[in-house]
C-alpha positions in Angstrom: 23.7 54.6 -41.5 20.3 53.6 -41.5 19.3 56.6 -43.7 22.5 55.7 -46.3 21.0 52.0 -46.4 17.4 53.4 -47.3 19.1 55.6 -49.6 20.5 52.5 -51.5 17.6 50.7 -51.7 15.5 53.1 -53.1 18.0 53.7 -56.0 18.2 50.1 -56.3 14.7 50.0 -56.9 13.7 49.5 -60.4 11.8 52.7 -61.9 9.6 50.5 -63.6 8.2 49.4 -60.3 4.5 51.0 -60.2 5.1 53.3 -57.3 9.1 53.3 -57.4 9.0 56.7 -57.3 7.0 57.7 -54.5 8.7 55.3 -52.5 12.3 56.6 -53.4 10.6 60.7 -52.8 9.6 59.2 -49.2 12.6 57.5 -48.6 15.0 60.6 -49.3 12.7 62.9 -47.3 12.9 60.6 -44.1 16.8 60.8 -44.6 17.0 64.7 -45.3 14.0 66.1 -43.4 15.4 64.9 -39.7 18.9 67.2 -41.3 17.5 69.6 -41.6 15.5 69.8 -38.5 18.5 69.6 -37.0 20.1 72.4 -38.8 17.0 74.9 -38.2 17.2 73.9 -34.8 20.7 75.3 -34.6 20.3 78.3 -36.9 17.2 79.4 -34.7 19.5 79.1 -31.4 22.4 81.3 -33.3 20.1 84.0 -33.9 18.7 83.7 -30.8 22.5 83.8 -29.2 22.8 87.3 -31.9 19.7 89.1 -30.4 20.1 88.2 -26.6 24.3 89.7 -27.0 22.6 92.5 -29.1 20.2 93.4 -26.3 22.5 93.0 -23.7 25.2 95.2 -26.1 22.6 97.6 -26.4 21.0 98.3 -23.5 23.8 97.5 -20.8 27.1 98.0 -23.1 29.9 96.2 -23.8 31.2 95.4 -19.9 28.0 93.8 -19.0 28.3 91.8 -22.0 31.7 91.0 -20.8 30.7 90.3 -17.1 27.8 88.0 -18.7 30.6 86.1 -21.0 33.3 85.7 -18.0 30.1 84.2 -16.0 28.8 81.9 -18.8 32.6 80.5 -19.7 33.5 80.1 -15.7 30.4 78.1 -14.9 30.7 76.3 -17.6 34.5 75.6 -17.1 33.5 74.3 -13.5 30.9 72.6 -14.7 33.3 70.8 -16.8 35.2 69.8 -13.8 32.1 68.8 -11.6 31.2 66.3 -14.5 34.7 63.6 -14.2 34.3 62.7 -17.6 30.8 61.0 -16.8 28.7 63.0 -19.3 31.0 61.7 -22.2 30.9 58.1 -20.9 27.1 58.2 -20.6 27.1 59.1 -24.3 29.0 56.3 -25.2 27.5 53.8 -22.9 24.1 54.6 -23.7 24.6 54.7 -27.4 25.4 51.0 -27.2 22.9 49.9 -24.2 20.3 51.6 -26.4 21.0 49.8 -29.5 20.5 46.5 -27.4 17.4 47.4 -25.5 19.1 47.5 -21.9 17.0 50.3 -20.4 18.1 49.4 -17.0 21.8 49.4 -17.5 21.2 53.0 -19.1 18.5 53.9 -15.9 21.6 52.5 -13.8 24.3 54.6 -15.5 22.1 58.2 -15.6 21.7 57.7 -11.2 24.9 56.8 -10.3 26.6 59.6 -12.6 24.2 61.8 -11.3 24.7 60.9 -8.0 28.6 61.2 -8.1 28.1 65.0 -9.9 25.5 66.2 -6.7 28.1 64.6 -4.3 31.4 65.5 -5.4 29.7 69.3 -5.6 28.3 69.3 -2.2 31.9 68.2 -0.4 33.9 71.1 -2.2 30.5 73.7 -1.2 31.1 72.3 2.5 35.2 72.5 1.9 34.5 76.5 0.9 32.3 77.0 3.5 34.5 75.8 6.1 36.9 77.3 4.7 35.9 80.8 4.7 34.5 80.4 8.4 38.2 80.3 9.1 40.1 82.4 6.3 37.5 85.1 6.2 36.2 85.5 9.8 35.9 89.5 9.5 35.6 89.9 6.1 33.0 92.6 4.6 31.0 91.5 1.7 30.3 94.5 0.8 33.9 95.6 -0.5 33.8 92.5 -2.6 33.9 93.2 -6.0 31.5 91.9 -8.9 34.3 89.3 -10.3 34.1 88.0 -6.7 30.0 87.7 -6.7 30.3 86.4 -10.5 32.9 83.6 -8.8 30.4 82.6 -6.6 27.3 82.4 -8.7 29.7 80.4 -11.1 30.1 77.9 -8.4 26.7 77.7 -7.4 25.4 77.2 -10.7 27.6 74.8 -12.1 26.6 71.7 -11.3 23.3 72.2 -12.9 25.6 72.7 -16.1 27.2 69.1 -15.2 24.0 67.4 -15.1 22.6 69.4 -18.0 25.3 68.1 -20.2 24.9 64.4 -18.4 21.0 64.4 -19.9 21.9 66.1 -22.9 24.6 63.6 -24.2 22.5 60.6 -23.1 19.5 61.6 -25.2 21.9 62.3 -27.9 22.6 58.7 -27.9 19.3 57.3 -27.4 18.7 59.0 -31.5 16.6 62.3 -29.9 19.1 64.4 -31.4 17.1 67.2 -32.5 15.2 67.7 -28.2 18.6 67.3 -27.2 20.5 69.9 -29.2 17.5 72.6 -29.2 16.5 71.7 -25.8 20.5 72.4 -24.6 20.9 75.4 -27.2 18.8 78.0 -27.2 17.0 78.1 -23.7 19.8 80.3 -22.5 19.6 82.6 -25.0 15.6 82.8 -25.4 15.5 83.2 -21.6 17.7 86.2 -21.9 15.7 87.7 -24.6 12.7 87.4 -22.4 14.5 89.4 -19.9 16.0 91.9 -21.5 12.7 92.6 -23.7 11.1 92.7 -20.2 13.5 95.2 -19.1 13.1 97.6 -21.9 9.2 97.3 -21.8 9.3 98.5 -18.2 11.8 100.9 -18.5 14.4 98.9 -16.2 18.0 99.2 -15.9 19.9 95.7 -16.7 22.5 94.7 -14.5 25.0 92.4 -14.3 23.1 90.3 -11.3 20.1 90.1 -13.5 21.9 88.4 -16.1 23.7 85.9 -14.3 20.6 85.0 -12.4 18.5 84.5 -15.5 21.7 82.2 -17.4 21.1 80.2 -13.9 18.0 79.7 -14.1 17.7 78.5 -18.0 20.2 75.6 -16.9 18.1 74.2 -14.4 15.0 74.5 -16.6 16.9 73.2 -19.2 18.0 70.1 -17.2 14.5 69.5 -16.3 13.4 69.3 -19.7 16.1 67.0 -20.9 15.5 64.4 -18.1 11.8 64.4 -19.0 12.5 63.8 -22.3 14.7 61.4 -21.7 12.1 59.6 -19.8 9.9 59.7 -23.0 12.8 58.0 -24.8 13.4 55.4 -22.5 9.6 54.9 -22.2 9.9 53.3 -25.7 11.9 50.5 -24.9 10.7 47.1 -23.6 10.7 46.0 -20.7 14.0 44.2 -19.4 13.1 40.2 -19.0 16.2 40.0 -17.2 18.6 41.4 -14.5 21.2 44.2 -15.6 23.9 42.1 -15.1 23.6 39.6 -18.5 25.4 39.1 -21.4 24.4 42.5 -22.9 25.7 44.7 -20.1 27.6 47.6 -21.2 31.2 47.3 -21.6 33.2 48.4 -19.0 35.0 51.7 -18.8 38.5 51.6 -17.2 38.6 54.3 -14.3 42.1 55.8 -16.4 39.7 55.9 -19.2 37.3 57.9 -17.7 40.1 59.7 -15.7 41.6 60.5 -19.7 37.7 61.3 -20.7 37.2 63.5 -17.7 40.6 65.6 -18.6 39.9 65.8 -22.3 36.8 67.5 -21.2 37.7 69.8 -18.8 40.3 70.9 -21.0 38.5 70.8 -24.0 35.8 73.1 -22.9 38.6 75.4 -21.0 40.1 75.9 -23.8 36.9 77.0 -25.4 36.7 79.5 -23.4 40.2 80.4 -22.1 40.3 83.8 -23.7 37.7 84.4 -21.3 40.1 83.6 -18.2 43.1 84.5 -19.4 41.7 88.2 -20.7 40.5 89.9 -17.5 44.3 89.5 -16.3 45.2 92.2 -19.5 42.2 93.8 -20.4 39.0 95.7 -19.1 35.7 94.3 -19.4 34.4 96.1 -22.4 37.1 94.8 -24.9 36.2 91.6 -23.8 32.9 92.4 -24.5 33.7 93.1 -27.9 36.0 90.4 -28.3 33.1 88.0 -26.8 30.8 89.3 -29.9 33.3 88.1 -32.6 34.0 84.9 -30.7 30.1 84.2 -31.2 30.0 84.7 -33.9 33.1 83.1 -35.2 32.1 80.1 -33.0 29.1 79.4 -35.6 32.0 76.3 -36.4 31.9 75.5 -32.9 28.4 75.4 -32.7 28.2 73.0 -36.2 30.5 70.5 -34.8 28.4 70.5 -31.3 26.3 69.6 -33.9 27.8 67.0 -35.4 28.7 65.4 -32.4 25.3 64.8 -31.8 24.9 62.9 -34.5 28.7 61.4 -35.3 29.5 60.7 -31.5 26.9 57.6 -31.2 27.7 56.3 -34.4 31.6 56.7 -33.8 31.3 54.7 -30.6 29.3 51.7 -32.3 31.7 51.5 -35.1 34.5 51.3 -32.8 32.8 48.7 -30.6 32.7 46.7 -33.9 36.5 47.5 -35.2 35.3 48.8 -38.2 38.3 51.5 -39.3 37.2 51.6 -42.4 33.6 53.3 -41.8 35.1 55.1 -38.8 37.3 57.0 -41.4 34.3 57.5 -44.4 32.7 59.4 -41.0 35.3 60.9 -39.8 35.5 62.3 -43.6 32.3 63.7 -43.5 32.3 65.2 -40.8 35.4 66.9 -42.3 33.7 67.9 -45.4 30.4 69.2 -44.0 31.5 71.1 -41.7 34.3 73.3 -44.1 31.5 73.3 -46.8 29.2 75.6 -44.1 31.9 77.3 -42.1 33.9 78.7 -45.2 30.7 80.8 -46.8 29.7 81.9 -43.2 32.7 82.9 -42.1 33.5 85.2 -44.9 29.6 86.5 -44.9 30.3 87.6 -41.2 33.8 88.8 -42.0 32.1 91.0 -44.8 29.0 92.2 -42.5 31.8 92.9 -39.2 31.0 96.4 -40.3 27.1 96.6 -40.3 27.3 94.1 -37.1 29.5 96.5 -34.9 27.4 99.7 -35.7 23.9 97.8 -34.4 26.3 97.1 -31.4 27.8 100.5 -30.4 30.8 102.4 -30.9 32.4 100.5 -28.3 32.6 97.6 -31.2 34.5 99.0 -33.8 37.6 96.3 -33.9 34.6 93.9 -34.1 35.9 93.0 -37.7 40.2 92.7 -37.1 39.1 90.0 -33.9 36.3 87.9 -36.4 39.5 87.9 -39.1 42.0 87.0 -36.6 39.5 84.0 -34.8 38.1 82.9 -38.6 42.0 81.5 -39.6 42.6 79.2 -36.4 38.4 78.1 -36.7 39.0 76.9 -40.4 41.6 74.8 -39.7 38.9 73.5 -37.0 36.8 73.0 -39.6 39.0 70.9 -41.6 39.9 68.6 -38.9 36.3 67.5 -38.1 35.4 65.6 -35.0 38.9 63.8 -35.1 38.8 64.5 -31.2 35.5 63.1 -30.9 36.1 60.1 -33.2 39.5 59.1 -30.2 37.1 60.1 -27.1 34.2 57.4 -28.3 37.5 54.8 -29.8 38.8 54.7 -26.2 42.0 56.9 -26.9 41.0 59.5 -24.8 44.0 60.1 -23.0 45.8 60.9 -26.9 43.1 63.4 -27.0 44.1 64.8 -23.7 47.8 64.7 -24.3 46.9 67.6 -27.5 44.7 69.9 -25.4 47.3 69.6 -22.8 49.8 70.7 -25.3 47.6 73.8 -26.9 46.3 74.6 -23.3 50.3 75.2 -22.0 51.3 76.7 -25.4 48.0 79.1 -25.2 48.9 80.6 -21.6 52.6 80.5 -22.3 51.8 82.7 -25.2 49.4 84.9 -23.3 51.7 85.5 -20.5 54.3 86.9 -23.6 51.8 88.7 -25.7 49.2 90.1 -23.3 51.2 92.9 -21.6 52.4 94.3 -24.3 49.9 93.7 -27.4 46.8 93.5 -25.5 43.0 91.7 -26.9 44.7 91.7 -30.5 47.6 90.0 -29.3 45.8 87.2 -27.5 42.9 86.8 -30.3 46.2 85.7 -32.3 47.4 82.9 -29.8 44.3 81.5 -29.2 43.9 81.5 -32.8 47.0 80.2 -33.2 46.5 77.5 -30.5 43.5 76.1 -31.8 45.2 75.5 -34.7 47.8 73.5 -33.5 45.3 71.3 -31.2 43.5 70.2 -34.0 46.4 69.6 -36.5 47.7 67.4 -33.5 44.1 65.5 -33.2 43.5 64.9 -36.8 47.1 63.0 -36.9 46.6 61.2 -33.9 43.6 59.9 -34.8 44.5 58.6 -38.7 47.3 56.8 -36.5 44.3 55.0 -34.2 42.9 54.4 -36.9 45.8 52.4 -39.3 45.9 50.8 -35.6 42.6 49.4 -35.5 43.2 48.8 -39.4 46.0 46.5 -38.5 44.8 44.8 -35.6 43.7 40.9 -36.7 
């Protein structure tokens, strides 16, 4: 909003004005530059996502791709879970604390989230452990299967995924959108390219283990380096003259609220990845592979709008705060039309390459092209939607949110248990396709309704 204002003023200016000129150049780079920053921040993560599946396609083929994906969606499923809700509050706290200064209300919010993420983790390790000692006195690890080991790294790593996402969405809201969203994006994927590269230099086989141990690994260095630069951020602001409890403390979130924001979450990013879940029930490991390759690259829209909420979600919540429908809407507008304008051309350049992209792949990739057309209809009408989920999450209508995933989550497994015996990966690419759809037809309603009601309210 700050960048629209300058934008005004400089065309306000009179060109007369020795100078004007300059000033209106510099003015409309300091608005465009920080864009696209942000936007070669997330194209460099997307290729680096492209070579690290190409590497692992290559040189372990398409079921260690597939274990890797089942791993990656599972932790990050649990982590989800671990989470309850706190990383979206902190966004929306902190975006407002921030604005007025309060470091230690937003030092306060950070430990005790933190704090209830490490313990909540450590009571259900304890519950499993004790658990086992009883259920499994005499079992043999060594019959266990890899989906059992993957199950168990999952849960191990997940709550550094929980407290990556706490730091991430905080700096997001302090304005360090462009650490936070290349910090959170493209660790994972650079790490596995080290790897890999590695591997093939020294002639080394890459195995399942490897993977999961190096995707474990680039979460905990990632949460490192998103608390540190959080620090930084924080660093910035003055000194508090007065005790966290004053006027300016942060509003209060109702524990339904964050009970409504912690199961809009879980189900939000289960859904994301509920083909992966859902598909090892039907299908083998290597056509999930493949199917994991077109839902990467399809996902480019899902990647944009992670995007976006970096930059929307704060500005959603402080126009909310305010009542103010009527620049809630002109966001939620743009939102809607930058993110079609970028997911229309790249969707159909994809679509057209599928070819090209499943022969650098393998032949175990050739329906590479029938999954990216399948997954490209339902992620369009994403696109059209815009953040209309993030715009009720950071309004306080979370639990509307929930009540849509809800609906698409049932509607997706009902569909899967019908299709999935019979029709197989195709089959379920089309539910889930279908099924996001629906969630964010149901979303975009929902929240022009909030919206007439905040319109309305005196």
């Amino acid at each position: 909003m700050l960048a629209d204002r300058a934008t005004r003023d400089a065309v306000a200016a009179p060109l007369s004005e020795p100078g004007a000129g300059m000033r209106q150049l510099q003015q409309f780079a300091r608005k465009f530059i920080p864009v696209l920053m942000l936007v070669a921040s997330r194209g460099s993560a997307i290729f680096a996502q492209f070579g690290a599946q190409l590497l692992v396609g290559t040189m372990a083929g398409a079921g260690a791709l597939g274990a890797l994906q089942l791993f990656t969606s599972w932790t990050c499923v649990a982590g989800e879970a671990l989470g309850l809700g706190l990383p979206t509050r902190a966004m929306r706290l902190v975006s407002i604390s921030y604005e007025q200064q309060q470091r230690q209300l937003i030092l306060q919010t950070l430990r005790e989230s933190g704090r209830k993420i490490i313990r909540l983790w450590l009571a259900l390790v304890l519950l499993a452990a004790l658990s086992a000692i009883f259920l499994l006195p005499a079992e043999d690890t060594s019959t266990w299967s890899d989906t059992s080991w993957l199950l168990i790294g999952a849960a191990l790593a997940a709550p550094l995924f929980s407290l990556l996402r706490l730091c991430a969405e905080s700096l997001k809201a302090t304005g360090a959108t462009l650490a936070a969203v290349t910090l959170e994006s493209i660790t994972s994927p650079l790490a596995l390219l080290l790897v890999c590269g590695y591997c093939w230099l020294a002639g080394h086989t890459v195995i399942t283990f490897t993977l999961a141990i190096t995707f474990g690994l680039s979460l905990a260095i990632t949460t490192v380096a998103l608390r540190h630069r959080l620090k930084l951020q924080l660093a910035a602001l003055p000194q508090p003259m007065q005790p966290a409890n004053d006027s300016h403390a942060l509003p209060k979130v109702e524990r339904g609220d964050l009970f409504y924001l912690w199961g809009a979450g879980i189900l939000s990013i289960g859904f994301l990845h509920l083909p992966f879940i859902v598909m090892p029930l039907y299908v083998d490991t290597a056509q999930i592979g493949v199917f994991a390759v077109a839902h990467k690259f399809i996902n480019v829209i899902t990647t944009l709008l992670l995007l976006l909420t970096a930059v929307y979600g704060p500005l959603f919540a402080r126009c909310a705060c305010q009542g103010n429908s009527q620049q809630l809407l002109a966001l939620l507008r743009r939102t809607q039309l930058i993110s079609t304008a970028v997911f229309l051309p790249v969707s159909l350049l994809l679509i057209a390459l599928a070819e090209l992209l499943a022969g650098l792949f393998g032949e175990d990739f050739g329906n590479l092209q029938n999954y990216m057309v399948i997954l490209a209809a339902g992620h369009l009408v994403n696109a059209a939607t815009g953040l209309s989920g993030v715009l009720m999450n950071m309004a306080g209508a979370a639990s509307k949110e929930l009540c849509t995933l809800i609906i698409a989550m049932v509607a997706a497994l009902a569909g899967s248990a019908w299709v999935g015996p019979e029709y197989g990966a195709t089959g379920l690419a089309i539910v889930f396709s279908s099924c996001i759809a629906l969630k964010n037809i149901a979303s975009y309603l929902l929240a022009m309704n909030l919206l007439k009601s905040i319109r309305e309210q005196p």
